[in-house]
Structure formats: structure tokens, C-alpha cells
C-alpha positions, -999 to 999 in steps of 0.1 A, spaced: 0 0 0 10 35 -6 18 58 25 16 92 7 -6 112 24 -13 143 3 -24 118 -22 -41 94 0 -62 128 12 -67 138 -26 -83 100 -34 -106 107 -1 -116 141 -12 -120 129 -46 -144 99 -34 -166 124 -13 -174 139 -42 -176 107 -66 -203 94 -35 -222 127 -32 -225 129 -67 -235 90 -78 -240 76 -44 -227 44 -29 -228 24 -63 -214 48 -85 -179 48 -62 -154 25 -76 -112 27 -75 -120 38 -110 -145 69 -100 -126 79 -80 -88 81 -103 -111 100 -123 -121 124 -104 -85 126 -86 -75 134 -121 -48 107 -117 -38 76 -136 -57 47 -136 -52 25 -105 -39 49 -83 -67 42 -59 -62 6 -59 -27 13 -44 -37 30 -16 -70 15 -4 -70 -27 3 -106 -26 -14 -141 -7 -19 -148 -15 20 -115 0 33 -125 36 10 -154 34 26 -144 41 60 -119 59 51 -137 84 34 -159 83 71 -126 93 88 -119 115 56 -151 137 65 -145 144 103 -110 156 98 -121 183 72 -150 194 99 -127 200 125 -140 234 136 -116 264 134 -94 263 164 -102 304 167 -136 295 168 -133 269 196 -105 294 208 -135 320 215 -158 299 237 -134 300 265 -132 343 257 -167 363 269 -198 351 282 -206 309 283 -245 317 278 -269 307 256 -262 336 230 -227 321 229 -243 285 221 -262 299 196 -234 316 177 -219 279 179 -248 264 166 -247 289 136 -211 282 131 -217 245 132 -244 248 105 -230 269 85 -197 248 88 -214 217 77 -233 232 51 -208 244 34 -191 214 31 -223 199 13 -206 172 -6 -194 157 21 -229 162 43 -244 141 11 -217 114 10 -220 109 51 -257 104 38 -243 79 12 -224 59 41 -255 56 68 -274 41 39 -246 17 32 -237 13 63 -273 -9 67 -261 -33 45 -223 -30 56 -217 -41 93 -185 -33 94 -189 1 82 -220 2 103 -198 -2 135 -173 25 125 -197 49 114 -214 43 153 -181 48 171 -170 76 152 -205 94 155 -205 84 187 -174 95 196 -182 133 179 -216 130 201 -196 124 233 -169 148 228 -191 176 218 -208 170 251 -176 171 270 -164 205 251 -202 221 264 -197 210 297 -161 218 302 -167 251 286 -194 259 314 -214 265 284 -255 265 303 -275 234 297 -264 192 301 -257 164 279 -293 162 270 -291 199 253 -259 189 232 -278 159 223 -313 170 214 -291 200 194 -273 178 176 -306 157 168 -327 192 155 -297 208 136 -285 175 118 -324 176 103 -325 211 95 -288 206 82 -304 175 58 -331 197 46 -310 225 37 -290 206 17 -312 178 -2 -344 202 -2 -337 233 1 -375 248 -11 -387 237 22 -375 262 41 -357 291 23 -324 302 33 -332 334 43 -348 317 73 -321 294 84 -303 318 108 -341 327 126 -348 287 127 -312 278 141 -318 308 166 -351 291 177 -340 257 181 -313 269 205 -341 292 222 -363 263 228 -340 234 236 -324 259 260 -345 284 273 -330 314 294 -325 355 290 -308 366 258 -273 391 266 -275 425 271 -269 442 241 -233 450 241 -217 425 261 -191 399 247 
């Protein structure tokens, strides 16, 4: 196997796309050269076989969502209240969203991952493992609300995340910041800041 990692990164990247775009069945070793733009078999020298791209396109995705470490940087900076949650929870959407390809190619890997066990249990212990860390960050933070906030935000957002993204007529962008707002509102209710503190 091949131990390059630019290119092994570049063959990842390139197989998000080749899954977002044709979905599980359309990914092959040769979708995916072609995409890279490199020669034929190149992918075939880096991953054992289609199982192996698989999860390592689940890694692939987590590492290019890593938030901004100035971002995670400003949480400990200011108030921990719920307007700073909700400027996370704006970041976090907007994050994701932007990175729709690889939103849709997740997508591509739960789907799979019901017919796959093996991808099944790595896409569970990495999920898990974002699930569990994000509640530790929250809590550590001294960010308001419990475990059971981070969760039921991560539940509400990751829908309104999949509808932005696969049907976006249902609810226009111009109201995605008022409806992330309002999920934070409700799933943690409290004062907002005065107006002009940080």
C-alpha cells in the first residue's frame, strides 16, 4: 500500500465527491482516479478494497470538519451563555453546510452502512465519539444546559442541516439563521445578553 498522504487525502476528497454525486454504487477505484484526475489505479494502491474507501472516506469527512481552532479558541473568551451556544450552533451549520458534498456522501455511508456491518460499527463509534466529545467541550466550557441539550441540538440541527442541503424549497435560506436561533431558544430556554456585552 501506498503511504503518501497528500495523495491518499486527494483519493478521499476525490471519493466524497464521486459518492455525493452518484451515491454508494457509482464509487469505484475507477470513479474515484477519475475524479483525482490521476492515472488509472492509483486508488487501488492506496486503499486494500471498496470496503476499506469506505471508511476511510468516514474518517476523511471528520477531519475536514474539524471546527476552526479560533472558533473553539472564542468559547473560553466572553460570556458561556446561551447567545454564545447559539453563535456555535450557527457556526456549526454553516460549517457543515458548506461542506455539502461531504454532508451528502455521510448520507451515502449511513445508507450503506445498513447493508455493511463493518462500516455500520465505525460509522457508530466515530458518531458516537463526535456525540460524546461535543458534550464534554459544552460541559467543560461551562457553556448552560447538560448532555441532554448537546444531544437533542445535535438531533434538531443535523435535520434542518439535511433539509437544507437535499431540499432546500422547504425552508428558504433566508430563514435558516431565525430557525437555528429558535432551536437553540427552545431546547435551551433562558435571557438573551445584554446588548453589548461579549
Amino acid at each position: 500500500m501506498r503511504q503518501n498522504p497528500a495523495r491518499r487525502a486527494a483519493l478521499l476528497d476525490a471519493a466524497i465527491e464521486v459518492l455525493a454525486r452518484e451515491g454508494a454504487r457509482g464509487l469505484t477505484f475507477r470513479a474515484v482516479d477519475v475524479e483525482a484526475r490521476v492515472p488509472n489505479g492509483t486508488a487501488s494502491n492506496y486503499f486494500d478494497n471498496r470496503d476499506d474507501l469506505l471508511t476511510q472516506v468516514g474518517h476523511r469527512f471528520y477531519e475536514r470538519l474539524e471546527p476552526d481552532p479560533g472558533v473553539m479558541a472564542a468559547v473560553l473568551e466572553g460570556p458561556r451563555d446561551r447567545d454564545r451556544v447559539t453563535e456555535l450552533m450557527h457556526d456549526l451549520v454553516d460549517r457543515v453546510s458548506h461542506f455539502r458534498s461531504g454532508y451528502l456522501a455521510l448520507l451515502e455511508l449511513r445508507l450503506e452502512a445498513t447493508r455493511r456491518p463493518e462500516l455500520r460499527r465505525l460509522l457508530t463509534e466515530r458518531i458516537r465519539a463526535d456525540v460524546e466529545a461535543n458534550i464534554s467541550h459544552h460541559t467543560q466550557a461551562g457553556l448552560p444546559g447538560d448532555a441532554t441539550t448537546v444531544v437533542l441540538l445535535y438531533l434538531a440541527l443535523n435535520w434542518l442541516i439535511l433539509e437544507r442541503l437535499t431540499l432546500p424549497d422547504i425552508f428558504p435560506e433566508d430563514q435558516i439563521h431565525t430557525l437555528v436561533t429558535d432551536v437553540v431558544e427552545r431546547i435551551l430556554p433562558g435571557p438573551r445578553r445584554a446588548t453589548g456585552s461579549r
